[in-house]
N, C-alpha and C positions, 0 to 999 in steps of 0.2 A: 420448579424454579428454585431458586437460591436457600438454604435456609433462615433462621432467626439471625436477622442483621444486630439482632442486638448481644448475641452471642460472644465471647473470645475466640478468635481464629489464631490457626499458627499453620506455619507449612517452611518448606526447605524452600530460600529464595536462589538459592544458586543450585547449578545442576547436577544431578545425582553421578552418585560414584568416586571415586577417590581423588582427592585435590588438596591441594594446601590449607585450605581455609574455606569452611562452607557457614555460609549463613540463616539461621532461624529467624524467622519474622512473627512476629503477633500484633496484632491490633482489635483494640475493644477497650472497654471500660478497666476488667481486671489484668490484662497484658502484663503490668509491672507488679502488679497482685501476684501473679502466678510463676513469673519469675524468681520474684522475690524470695519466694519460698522454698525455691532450691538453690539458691545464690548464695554464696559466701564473701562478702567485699563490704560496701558501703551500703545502707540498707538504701533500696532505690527506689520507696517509696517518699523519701524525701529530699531526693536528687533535683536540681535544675532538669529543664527540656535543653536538649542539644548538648548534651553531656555524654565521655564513655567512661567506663568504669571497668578496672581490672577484679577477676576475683576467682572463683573457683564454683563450678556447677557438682552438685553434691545428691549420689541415694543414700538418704540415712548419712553412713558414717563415711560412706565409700563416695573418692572421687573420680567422678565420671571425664572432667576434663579442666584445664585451668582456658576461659575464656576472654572478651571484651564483649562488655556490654553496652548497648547506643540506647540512650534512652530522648525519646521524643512526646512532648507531650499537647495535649486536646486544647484549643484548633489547630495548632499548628505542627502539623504532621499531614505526611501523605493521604491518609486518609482522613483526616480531620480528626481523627479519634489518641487515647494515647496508643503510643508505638514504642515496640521495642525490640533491638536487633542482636541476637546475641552470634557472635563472630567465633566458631569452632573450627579444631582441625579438623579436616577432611577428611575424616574415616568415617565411613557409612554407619559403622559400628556406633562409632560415635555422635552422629546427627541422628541418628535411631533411638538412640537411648534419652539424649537430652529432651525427643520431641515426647517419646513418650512420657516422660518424667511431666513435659508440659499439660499433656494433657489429661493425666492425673490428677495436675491441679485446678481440673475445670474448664482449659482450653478444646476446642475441636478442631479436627483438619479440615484448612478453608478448600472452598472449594476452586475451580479455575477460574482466575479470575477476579473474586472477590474482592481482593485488596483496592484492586481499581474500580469495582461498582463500588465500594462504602465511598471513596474518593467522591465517585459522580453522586450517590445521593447525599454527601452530605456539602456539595457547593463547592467541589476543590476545584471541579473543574467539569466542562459541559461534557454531552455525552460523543460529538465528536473528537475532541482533545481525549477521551480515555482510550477510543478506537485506535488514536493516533499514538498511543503508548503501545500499542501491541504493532504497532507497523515500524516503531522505532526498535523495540527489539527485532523485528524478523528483518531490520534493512540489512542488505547487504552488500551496497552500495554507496558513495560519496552523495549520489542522486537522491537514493531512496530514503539517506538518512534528512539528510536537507526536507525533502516534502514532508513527510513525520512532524522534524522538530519543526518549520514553518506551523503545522497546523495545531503540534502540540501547545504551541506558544498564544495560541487562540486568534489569528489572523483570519482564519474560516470561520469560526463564531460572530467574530465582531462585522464582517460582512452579511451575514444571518439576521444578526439578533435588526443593523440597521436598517433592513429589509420590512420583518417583523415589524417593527413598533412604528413605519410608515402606514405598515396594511391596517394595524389594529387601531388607529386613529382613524382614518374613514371608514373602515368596518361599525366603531362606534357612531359615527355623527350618523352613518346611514342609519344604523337600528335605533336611534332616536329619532329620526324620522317617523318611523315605523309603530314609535310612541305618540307620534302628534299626529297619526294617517287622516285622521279627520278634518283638520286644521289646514290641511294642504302647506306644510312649512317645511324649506326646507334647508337642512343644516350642512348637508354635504356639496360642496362643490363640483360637478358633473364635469367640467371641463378642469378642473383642478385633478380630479382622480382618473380621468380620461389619461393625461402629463404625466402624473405616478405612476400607473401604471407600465405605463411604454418607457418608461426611465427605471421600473424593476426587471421586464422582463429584459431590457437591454441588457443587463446585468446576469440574471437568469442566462442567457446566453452565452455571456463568455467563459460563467461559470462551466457551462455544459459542455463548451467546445475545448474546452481547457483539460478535459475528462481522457481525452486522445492522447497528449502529455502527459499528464499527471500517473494514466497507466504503464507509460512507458517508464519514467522515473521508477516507480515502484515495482515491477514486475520485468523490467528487462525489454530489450528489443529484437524478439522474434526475426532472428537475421539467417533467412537460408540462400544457401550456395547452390545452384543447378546449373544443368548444361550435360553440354554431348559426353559421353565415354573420354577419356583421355583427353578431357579441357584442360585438367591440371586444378579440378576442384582439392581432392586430397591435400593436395599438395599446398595449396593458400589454408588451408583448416588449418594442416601442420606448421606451416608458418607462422597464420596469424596465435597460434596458441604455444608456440615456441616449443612444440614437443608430438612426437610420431602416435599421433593420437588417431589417425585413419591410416590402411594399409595401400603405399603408393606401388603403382604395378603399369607395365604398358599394356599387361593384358587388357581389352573391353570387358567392360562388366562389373568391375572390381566389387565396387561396390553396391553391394544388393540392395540394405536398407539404411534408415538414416544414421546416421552418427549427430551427437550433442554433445554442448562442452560450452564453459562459459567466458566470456572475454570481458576483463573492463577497459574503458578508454576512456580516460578522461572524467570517471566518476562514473561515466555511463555503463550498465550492465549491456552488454549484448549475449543473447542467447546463439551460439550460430548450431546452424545447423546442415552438416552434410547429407549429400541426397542421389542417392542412383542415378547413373546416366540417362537422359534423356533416347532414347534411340528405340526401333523395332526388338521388342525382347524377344530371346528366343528358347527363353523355359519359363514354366509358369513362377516361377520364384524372382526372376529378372523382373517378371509384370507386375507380378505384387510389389515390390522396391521401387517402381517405375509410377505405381499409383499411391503408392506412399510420400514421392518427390510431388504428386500433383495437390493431395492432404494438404500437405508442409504449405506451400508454395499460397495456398490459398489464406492458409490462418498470418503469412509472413506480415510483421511490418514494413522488412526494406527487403529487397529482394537481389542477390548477388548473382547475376546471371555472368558464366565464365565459357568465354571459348576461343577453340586455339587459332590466332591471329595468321598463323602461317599455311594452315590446312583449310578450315571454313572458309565459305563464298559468304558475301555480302548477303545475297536471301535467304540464304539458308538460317543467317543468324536472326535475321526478319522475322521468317517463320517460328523460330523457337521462342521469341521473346513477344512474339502474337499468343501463341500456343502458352503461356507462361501466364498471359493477364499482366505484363509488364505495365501497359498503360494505366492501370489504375493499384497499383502497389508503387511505393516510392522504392526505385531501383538502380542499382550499377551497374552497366555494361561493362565486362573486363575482357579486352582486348589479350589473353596470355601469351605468353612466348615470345614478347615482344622483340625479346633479345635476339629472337632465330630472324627477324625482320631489319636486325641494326638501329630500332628505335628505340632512343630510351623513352620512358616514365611519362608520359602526358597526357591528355583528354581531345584528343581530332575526333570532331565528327560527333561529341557526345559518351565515345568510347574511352574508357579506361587504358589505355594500351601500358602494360608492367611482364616485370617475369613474379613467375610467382616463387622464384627461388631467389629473388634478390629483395637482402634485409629491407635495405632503402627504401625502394617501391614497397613492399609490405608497410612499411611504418607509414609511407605517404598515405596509402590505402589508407589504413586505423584513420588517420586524419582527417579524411576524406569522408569516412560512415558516420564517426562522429559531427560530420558539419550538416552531411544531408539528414542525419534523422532530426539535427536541433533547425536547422532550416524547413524542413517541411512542416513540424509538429510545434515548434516552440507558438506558447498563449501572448498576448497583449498585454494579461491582467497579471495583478499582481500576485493573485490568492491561485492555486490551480488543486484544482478536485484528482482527485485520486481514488476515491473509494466507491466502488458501482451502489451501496445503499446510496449515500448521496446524490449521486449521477439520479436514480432512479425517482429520489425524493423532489429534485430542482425539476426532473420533466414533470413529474405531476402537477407539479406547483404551476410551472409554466401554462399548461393544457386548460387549469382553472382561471390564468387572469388571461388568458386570449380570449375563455368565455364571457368572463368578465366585459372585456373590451367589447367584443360582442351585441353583448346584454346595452352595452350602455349605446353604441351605432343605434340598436334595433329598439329602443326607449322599453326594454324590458320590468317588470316591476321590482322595487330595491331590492325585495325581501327575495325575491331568485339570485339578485348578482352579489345581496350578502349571503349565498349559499357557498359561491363561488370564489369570495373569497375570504370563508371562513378554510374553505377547503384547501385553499392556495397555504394559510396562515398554518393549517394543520402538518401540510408537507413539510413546511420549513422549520415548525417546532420538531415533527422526528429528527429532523438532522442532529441539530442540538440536544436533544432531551428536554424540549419543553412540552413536546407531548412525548407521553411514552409507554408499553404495554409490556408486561410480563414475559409476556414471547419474544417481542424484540429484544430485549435485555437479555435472556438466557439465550438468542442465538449470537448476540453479542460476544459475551463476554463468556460462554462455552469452550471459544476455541485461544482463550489466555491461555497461555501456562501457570499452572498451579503457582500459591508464591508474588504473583503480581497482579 
């Protein structure tokens, strides 16, 4: 696990290798201590918090770099501790020199992470909001950044915490019961906690169904293209990505195996992915490509089934989109080549009918993915889950007050169904970090980047 939290850390918060301007971070008690003592400017142990200061970082007589110093000071800092940022050129050489000099003075290199667990253990902020600082760095989307800051801003907490401090008041009056068992008295309401409960897990619910979205914001929308030989898959990849990014050929076969590449529309990530023609292969490397389209096709979230409007028969395109698992993947039908048929752009029959060489129709398409994945998946609720520990934390929870509910139908004794919903209370404290174990923590925040 982590070392002494009570230690100085320092580490590079921007990213290694040559840049204009890279940043050294420390946080602990001596931070400005350790600074201080190679700094040349304003002595900055008697600086205001939220101040910078110009001056010169120094070994001995030699200067190493003329800097800006951010000085931040204990609670009110990122990590609750003092903080302080010193703002260097971008030579490696020189973020090298400066840290060692730091930690010379007593500093150590934090570990991945760290900066944001001192944050969570000293009250900055809960332990889902930290997880959510590490999904706002890696967003890479209008979408993904949204759900981040939504949850960094603690809207997922305060749905939690008011869950909690329902269960932990009947959890109390019950185990005061349990204090008067003799006495036959009783302080909890049975048809009051009966109502509570079916009014959390209602909640529980949308939280969990909301997990189908919240994946897709964060992680992208698993979008593959299949269909016969010469549907003119290629060729909508290369469109919708505005660049010859699959090899287009009249030959059958072209392509063997998948092709990936990423599209945004509208904030939303899609992952697409191209996939070998469906057909009888006829070398073993066509059947691998062939079962690799079937892989794909299985993990997809929306499924782009493409074929050619002017050559396939009406069951044939049946059979492939049987053979596809169509019915239960949310999916497009593209009618292509629409233009060899004299139809422009519409939807007869369910079908997509477009060419996939015309801009227009392309762009109508994007419009069109983007409505059906937010029509299929978009939540009710306000808050939407993202993160499979959560996901996994809200079913546990759920699984103990059905028992609950259970226990109370089947006139169970209290001291079982406060088992059940100590357990419930237990689930929803990991989410937050009100319960928490050394193991969770280090798988946590293991995978931060060093620096945050």
């Amino acid at each position: 696990m982590f070392r002494n939290t009570n230690d100085t850390i320092v580490a590079l918060a921007t990213p290694p290798g040559v840049g204009a301007i890279g940043v050294i971070r420390l946080s602990g008690s001596r931070a400005i201590d350790c600074i201080n003592a190679v700094f040349r400017g304003n002595d900055l142990t008697q600086v205001d918090g939220y101040t910078v200061h110009f001056g010169k970082i120094i070994d001995g007589k030699r200067v190493v770099d003329e800097v800006l110093v951010s000085v931040f000071k204990a609670p009110k800092s990122y990590t609750g501790e003092d903080i302080a940022e010193i703002s260097c050129h971008g030579s490696p050489y020189i973020l090298q020199e400066v840290i060692e000099l730091l930690i010379a003075q007593g500093a150590r290199v934090a570990e991945p992470g760290e900066f944001t667990l001192r944050a969570f253990l000293n009250g900055k902020m809960d332990l889902s909001q930290a997880e959510a600082v590490a999904d706002l760095i890696a967003s890479t989307s209008e979408a993904s950044h949204k759900l981040a800051m939504d949850q960094m801003r603690g809207g997922f907490k305060k749905r939690i915490e008011a869950l909690r401090e329902e269960l932990i008041h009947f959890a109390s009056m019950i185990e005061l019961e349990l204090d008067f068992g003799e006495e036959d008295v009783e302080f909890a309401d049975r048809g009051e906690l009966t109502r509570l409960v079916n009014e959390i897990l209602k909640i529980i619910n949308e939280l969990v169904n909301s997990f189908r979205y919240g994946n897709v914001l964060k992680h992208g929308v698993y979008t593959v293209i299949a269909g016969r030989p010469n549907a003119g898959k290629s060729t909508l990849l290369n469109k919708l990505l505005n660049e010859e990014r699959a090899i287009v050929s009249e030959i059958e076969g072209t392509t063997r195996d998948t092709i990936e590449d990423v599209l945004n529309i509208e904030g939303l990530t899609f992952r697409l992915v191209d996939t070998a023609g469906i057909r009888e292969a006829t070398d073993q490397i066509e059947q691998k490509g062939i079962e690799r389209t079937m892989d794909s096709v299985l993990k997809s979230s929306l499924l782009i089934y493409v074929y050619d409007s002017a050559r396939l028969e009406a069951e044939n395109v049946q059979k492939d989109l049987e053979m596809l698992d169509a019915s239960r993947i949310p999916h497009i039908t593209i009618a292509n080549k629409s233009d060899l048929l004299n139809i422009g752009p519409s939807q007869v029959e369910e079908h997509w009918y477009m060419s996939a060489r015309d801009d227009e129709d392309v762009q109508d398409l994007k419009s069109h993915m983007f409505e059906k994945v937010v029509n299929e998946i978009q939540t009710d609720g306000d808050v939407v889950v993202g993160n499979l520990r959560h996901l996994q934390s809200l079913k546990e929870s759920k699984g103990a007050l059905e028992r609950v509910l259970n226990g109370l139908d089947n006139e169970t004794p209290s001291d079982l169904v406060t088992m059940d919903i100590r357990e419930a209370l237990y689930q929803l404290g990991l989410i937050t970090g009100e319960v928490t174990t050394d193991d969770l923590l280090e798988n946590i925040f293991r995978n931060f980047c060093i620096g945050k």
